[in-house]
N, C-alpha and C positions, 0 to 999 in steps of 0.2 A: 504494500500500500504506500503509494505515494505523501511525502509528509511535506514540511513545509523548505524553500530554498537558500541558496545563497547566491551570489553572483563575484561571477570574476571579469574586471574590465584588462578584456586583451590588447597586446602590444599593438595594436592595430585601431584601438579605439572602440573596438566592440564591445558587447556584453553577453555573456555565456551564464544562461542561468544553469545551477547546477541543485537539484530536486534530490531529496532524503530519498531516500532508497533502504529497504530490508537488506540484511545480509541474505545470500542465497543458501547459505548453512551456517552451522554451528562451526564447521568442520574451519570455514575459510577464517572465520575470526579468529577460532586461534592459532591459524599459522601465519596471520599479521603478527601476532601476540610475538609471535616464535621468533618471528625474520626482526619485528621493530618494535624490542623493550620499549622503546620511548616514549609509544604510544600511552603508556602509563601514566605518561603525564607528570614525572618527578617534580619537574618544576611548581606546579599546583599543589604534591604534596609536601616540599618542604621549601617554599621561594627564596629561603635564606640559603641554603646550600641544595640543591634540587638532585633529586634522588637520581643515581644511577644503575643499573641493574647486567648483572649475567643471567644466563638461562641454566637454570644447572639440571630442567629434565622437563619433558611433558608427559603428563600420564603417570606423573611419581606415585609411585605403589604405596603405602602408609599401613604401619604394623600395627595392630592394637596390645601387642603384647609384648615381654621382653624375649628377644632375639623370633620370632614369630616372624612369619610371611606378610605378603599385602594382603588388607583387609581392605579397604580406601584407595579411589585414585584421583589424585588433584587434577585439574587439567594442566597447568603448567608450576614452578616452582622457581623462583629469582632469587638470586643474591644481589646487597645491593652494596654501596660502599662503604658501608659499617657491617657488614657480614652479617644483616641482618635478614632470616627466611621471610621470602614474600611468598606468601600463597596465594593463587589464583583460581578463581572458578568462573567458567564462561557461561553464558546461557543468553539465547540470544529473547529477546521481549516476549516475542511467541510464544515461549514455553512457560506454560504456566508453573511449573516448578520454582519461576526467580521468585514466586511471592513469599515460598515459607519454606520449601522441603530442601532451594539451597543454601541455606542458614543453618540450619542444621546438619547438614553435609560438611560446609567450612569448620562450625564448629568441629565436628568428629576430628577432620582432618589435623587441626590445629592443637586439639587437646592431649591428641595422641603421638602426633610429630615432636611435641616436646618431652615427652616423657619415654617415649619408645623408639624415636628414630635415630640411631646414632650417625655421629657426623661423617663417621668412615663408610656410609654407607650414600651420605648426602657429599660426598667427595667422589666416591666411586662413579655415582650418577652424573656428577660434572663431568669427568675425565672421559666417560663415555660419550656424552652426547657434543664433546668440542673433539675426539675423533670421529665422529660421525661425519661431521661438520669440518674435520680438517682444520681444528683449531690449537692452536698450541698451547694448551693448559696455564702456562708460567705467564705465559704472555695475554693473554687474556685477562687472568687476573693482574698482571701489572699495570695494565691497560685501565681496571678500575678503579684502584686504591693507588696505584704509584709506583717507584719502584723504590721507596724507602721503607717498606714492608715487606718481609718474606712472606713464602706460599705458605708456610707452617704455622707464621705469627697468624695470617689472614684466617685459617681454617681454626686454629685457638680459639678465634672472636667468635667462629659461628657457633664451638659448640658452647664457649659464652652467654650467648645470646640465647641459644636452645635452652639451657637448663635455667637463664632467668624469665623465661617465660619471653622473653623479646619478642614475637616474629608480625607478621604485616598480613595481615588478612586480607584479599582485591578484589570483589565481587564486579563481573565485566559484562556489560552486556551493551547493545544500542541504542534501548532505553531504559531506566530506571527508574520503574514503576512506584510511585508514593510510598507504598508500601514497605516496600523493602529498603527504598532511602530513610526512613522512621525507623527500621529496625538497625539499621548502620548507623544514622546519630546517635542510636540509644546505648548500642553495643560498644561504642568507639568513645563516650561519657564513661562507660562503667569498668571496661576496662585498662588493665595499667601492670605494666608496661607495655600489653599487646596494643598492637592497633587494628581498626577496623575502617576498610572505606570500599568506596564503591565508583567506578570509571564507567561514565556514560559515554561510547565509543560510538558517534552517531558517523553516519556512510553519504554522500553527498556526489553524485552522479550526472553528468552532461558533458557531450560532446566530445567524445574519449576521454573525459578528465575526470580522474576520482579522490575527493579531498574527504580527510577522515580528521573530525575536530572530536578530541577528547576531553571530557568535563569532570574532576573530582568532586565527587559526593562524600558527606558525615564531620565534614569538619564541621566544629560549631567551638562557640564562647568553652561554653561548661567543659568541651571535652578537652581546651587548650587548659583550661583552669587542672582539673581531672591530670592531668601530664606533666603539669607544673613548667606554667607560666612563667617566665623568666630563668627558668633553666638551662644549662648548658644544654645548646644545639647540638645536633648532630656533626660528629668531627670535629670535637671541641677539643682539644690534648688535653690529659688527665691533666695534668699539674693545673690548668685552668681550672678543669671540675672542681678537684680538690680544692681551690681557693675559693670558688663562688660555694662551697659548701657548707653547712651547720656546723655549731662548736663540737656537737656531738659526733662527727663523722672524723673530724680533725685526730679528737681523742683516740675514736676507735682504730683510724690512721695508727696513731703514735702508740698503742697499745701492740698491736699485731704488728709492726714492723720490730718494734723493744719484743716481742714472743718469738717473732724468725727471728732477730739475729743470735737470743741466747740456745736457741733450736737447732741451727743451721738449717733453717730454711731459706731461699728464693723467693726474692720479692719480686716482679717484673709487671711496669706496667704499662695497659695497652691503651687504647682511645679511651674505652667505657670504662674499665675494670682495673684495679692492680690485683692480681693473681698471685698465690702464693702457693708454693711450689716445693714437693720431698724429690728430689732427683726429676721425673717428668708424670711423676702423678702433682695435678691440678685439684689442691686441698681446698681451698678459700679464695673465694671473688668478692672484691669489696667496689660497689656502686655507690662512689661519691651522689652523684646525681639523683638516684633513689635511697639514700642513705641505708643499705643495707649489705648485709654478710654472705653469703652463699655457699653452702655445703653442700657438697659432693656426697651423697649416700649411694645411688646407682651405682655405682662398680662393687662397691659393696654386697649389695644383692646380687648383682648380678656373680658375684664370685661365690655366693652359697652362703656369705655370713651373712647371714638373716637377724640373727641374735644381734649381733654387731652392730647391725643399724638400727634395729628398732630401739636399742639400748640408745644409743646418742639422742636416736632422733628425740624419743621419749624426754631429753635431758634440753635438750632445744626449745622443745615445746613448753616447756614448765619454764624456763627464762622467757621466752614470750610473753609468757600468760594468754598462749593460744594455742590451738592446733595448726601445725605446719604442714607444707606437703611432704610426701614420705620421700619422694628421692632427691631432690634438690631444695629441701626446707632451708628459708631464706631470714636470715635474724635480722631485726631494725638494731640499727647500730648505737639507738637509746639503749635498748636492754642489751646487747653485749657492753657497752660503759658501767652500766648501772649493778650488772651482775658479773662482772669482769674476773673479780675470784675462782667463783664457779666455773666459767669459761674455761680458764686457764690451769685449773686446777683437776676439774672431775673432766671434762668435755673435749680437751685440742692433745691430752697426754692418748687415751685410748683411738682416741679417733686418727691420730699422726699413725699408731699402731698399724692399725687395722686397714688403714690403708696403702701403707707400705708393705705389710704383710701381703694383702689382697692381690696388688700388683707383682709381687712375684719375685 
């Protein structure tokens, strides 16, 4: 169905009206998707630094379990230049699916990509699909972050970002029905650190010329407030975080750096996180920017000490004074200051253990 136009005045002084036009499949939107990231629209969604992206897979298979098969398939999967997963779902207007049942598909995908997909698997999918494509792995990524970042430090950030809940949710279609733009402001307010948006990818057709204007959906007031306004942007070098950050984070800073050095632990830090480190097991992520801790429990499980984590986690949770999540429970860097004893004393001696044990 014919929608409404735009018009382009030609080098010759003409006028070419060019008329909304339906995609002809589902199939052809996302292999725009595929050939031209851009169409995402980065600049819309961060105009301070506008998001860049790789493809790191379409049809990415998604586990619900640990080390388990695909259950879930995204239609496409991006890195962007904070290693941060974008996931995407296409649906083109027509299908009545965009109102409700893909919302809940994004979700499955996204809840379960953080908890059960590891990065070696979300690397492996890269490397594959840039030999597909006859792309040079190294180069590709230098191409998006630079080349004052190795290919190791870059894959670090993603599974960074993976275990803090980080990743970009994209709902894609060539119109975005009310409906579902309401549930993307609502979802992209509520949640933090994920985000949530939506790309109205409209198609624009006349006289052999095909111009395709892309519009982001869900940003709103409440969801910048919700993300914390005035925060360090994206690509902001920690040592800046850490200065635009709380007295409380400062502390928790100079607590755990004073714990590695009498530890011999590694400190090393990256854009988002300083990470701290027993040899190349990845112990503790500290998020200036969200002022919080992040424990590593997955390997733990996944290495059969069950005991092991439930006992920390258990010990996590009670310095909270909440329930945390079981694999990468993430402490507010008030209650590691305020219960710093405990911490240091009943919680980083077993847990250093067990994960140095675990690894091998």
């Amino acid at each position: 169905m014919t929608g409404e136009g735009i018009y382009l005045i030609q080098e010759g002084g003409g006028l070419l009206e060019l008329s909304e036009q339906p995609y002809e499949s589902e199939e052809l939107l996302q292999q725009l998707l595929e050939r031209y990231p851009s169409l995402l629209a980065g600049r819309q969604m961060s105009p301070g630094e506008p998001r860049r992206w790789v493809l790191v897979t379409r049809e990415a298979g998604m586990p619900s379990r640990l080390g388990g098969g695909a259950q879930w398939s995204a239609d496409h999967v991006f890195l962007d230049q904070d290693a941060v997963p974008t996931i995407v779902e296409v649906k083109r207007s027509s299908d009545t699916r965009i109102r409700r049942e893909v919302v809940g598909q994004m979700l499955d995908y996204a809840a379960n990509a953080v908890v059960y997909w590891p990065v070696e698997a979300i690397q492996a999918a890269f490397e594959r699909t840039c030999g597909e494509r006859g792309i040079d792995t190294a180069q590709a990524l230098q191409e998006l972050v630079g080349a004052a970042e190795s290919v190791e430090a870059f894959w670090s950030r993603v599974k960074t970002n993976l275990q803090a809940g980080r990743v970009r949710m994209v709902f894609v279609a060539d119109r975005i029905p009310p409906e579902l733009q309401r549930i993307v402001e609502f979802l992209n307010e509520q949640m933090d650190p994920a985000e949530v948006l939506a790309v109205e990818l409209r198609q624009f057709l006349g006289g052999g010329v095909k111009t395709l204007a892309p519009r982001v959906l869900g940003h709103t007031a409440a969801a910048e407030r919700q993300k914390g306004a005035g925060a360090a942007q994206p690509g902001t070098p920690f040592a800046e975080r850490l200065t635009q950050a709380d007295a409380e984070v400062h502390e928790a800073a100079r607590l755990l750096d004073q714990w590695a050095t009498t530890a011999s632990i590694v400190a090393k830090d990256w854009t988002t996180a300083r990470t701290f480190y027993a040899g190349n097991v990845n112990l503790l992520n500290l998020n200036p920017t969200w002022a919080t801790v992040q424990f590593n429990l997955a390997p733990l499980r996944q290495a059969g000490r069950v005991a092991d984590a439930e006992a920390i986690h258990a010990l996590l949770s009670q310095v909270a004074d909440k329930p945390l999540p079981s694999q990468y429970p993430t402490l507010p860097c008030t209650a590691l200051v305020e219960h710093w004893q405990q911490v240091v004393s009943e919680i980083l001696p077993p847990y250093l253990v067990a994960r140095t044990q675990a690894a091998g």
